[in-house]
C-alpha positions as CSV (number, residue, x, y, z in Angstrom):
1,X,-26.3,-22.1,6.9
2,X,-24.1,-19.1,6.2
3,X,-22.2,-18.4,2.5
4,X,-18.8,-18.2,2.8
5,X,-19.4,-14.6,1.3
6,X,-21.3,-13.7,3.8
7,X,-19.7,-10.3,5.6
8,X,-21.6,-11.3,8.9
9,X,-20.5,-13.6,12.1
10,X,-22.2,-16.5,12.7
11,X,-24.0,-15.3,15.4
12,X,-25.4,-12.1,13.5
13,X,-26.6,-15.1,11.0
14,X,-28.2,-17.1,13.6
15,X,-30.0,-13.9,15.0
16,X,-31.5,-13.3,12.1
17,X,-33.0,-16.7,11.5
18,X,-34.4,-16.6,15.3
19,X,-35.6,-13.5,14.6
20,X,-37.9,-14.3,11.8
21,X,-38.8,-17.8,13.5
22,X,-40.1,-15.9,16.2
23,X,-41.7,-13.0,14.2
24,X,-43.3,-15.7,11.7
25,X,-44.5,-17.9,14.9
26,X,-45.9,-14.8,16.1
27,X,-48.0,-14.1,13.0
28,X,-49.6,-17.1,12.9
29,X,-51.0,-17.0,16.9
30,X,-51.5,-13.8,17.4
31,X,-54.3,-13.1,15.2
32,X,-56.1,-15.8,16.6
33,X,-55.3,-15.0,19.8
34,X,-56.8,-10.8,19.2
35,X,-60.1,-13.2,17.8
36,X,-60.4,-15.1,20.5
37,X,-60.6,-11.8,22.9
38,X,-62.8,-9.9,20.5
39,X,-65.2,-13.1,20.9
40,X,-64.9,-13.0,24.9
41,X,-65.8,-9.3,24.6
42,X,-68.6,-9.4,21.9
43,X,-69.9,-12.8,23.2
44,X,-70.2,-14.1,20.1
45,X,-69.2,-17.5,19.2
46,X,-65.7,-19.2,17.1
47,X,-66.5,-16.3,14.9
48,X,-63.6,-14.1,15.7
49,X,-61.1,-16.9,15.9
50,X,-61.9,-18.8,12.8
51,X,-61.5,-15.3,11.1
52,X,-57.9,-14.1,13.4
53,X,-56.7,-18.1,12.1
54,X,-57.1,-17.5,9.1
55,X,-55.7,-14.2,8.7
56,X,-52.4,-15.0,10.9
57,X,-52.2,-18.4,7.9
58,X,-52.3,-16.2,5.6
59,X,-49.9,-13.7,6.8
60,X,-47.7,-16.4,7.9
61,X,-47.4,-18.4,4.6
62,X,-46.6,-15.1,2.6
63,X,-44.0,-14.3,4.8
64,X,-42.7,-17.7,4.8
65,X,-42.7,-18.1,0.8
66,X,-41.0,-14.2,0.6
67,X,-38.3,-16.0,2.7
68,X,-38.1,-18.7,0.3
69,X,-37.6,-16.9,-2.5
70,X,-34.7,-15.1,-0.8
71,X,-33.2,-18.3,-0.8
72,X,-33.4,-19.0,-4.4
73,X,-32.5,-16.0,-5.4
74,X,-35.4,-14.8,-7.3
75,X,-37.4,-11.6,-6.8
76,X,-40.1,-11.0,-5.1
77,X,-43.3,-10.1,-7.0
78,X,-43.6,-6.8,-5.4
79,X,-40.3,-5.7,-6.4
80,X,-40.7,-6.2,-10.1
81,X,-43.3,-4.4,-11.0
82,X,-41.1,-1.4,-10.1
């Protein structure tokens, strides 16, 4: 949803959104994905994908809740301690 402030078309908006739908999607698989060929290389079991999983949740979730706070207006915790 764009604000009516909002200097951009509504295609530059829409972009963006795809952009960091893709980028967030991305986060979450391919870390799992980079574990699951370190464990066909190293022959070693779930190992390397349990570990890639749960890196690409975590790494997913923070970039999800930094886009949630852009949408409540609040600043990041990063940015405060500035």
């Amino acid at each position: 949803m764009t604000r009516s402030d909002e200097p951009r078309s509504k295609l530059a908006v829409g972009m963006d959104w795809a952009t960091r739908a893709t980028s967030i999607g991305l986060e979450f698989v391919v870390p799992s994905l980079l574990g699951a060929f370190l464990d066909q290389k190293m022959k070693t079991s779930p190992i390397g994908v349990l570990i890639g999983a749960l890196v690409g949740f975590g790494v997913g979730m923070t970039h999800i809740l930094r886009i949630a706070k852009e949408g409540t207006g609040e600043t990041p915790r990063d940015q405060t301690k500035t």
